[in-house]
N, C-alpha and C positions, 0 to 999 in steps of 0.2 A: 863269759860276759859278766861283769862284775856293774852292778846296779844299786845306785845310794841314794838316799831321798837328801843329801846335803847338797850343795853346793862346788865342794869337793873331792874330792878323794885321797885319804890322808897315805902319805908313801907316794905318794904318785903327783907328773906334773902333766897339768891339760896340754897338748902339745900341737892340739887341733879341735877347734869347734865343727861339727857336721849339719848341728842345723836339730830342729825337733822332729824327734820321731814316738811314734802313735801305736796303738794297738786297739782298738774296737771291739766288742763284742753285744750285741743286742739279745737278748735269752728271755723266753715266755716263760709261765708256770704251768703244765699243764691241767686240765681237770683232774683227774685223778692227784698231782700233788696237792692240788689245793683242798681234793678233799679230806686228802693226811694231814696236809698240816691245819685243816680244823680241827680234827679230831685232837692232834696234839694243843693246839689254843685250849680246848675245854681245860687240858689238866694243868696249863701253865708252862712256864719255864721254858726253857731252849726251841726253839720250833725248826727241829735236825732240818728239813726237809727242804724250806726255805735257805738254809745254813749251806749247804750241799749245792743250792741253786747258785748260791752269790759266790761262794768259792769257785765253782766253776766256770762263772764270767771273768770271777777276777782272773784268775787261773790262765785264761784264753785269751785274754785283752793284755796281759803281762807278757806271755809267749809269741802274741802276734808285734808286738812294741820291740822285744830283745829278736825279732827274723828282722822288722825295716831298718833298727839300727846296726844290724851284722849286715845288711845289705847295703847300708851307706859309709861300709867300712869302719863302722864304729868298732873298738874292744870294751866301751862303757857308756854308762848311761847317769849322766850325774841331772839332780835335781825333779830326779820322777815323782809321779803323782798319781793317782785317780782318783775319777771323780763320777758320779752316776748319777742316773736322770731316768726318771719313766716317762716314756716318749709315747705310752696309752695304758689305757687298763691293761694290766699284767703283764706287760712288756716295760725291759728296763736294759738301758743301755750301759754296760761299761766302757771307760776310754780310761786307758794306761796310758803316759804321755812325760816325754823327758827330752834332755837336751842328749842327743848322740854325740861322744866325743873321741877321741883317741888320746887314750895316757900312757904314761911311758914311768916304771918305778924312779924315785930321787937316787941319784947316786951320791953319797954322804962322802 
């Protein structure tokens, strides 16, 4: 599944629009990270633990997005995005979200 945040796909021509397809994921912090990544606030800089948390929303909302569009017969996904929202205290939702299409390489 080949996946671009443009508009198109350079080599290739759109040879069918499928429609937008999605990928969701909603992820808490537990107590226990949260109390790591206080502990790393006090010293500053990176706070892994958090880092670890958002990659692996994004991670799952990107994976669940390239299953709905392999399921709508998509082979790509042109003008993908995410975009995130904390929907309560320490819950935060991801959504991965592009147009599913099927392309075909230019023959020159």
């Amino acid at each position: 599944m080949m996946v671009v945040t443009t508009n198109d796909l350079p080599g290739h021509k759109i040879v069918r629009v499928l429609g937008l397809a999605r990928g969701l994921s909603v992820r808490s912090r537990s107590i226990v990270g949260n109390v790591g990544a206080s502990l790393q606030m006090l010293r500053g800089g990176n706070i892994s633990i958090y880092t670890k948390l958002a990659e692996a929303a994004r991670q799952e909302s990107f994976d669940l997005l390239t299953a709905q569009a392999r399921e709508m017969g998509a082979n790509a996904i042109v003008a993908m995005r995410y975009d995130a929202n904390e929907i309560a205290s320490a819950v935060t939702e991801v959504l991965a979200y592009g147009t599913a299409v099927v392309v075909e390489p230019n023959v020159a």
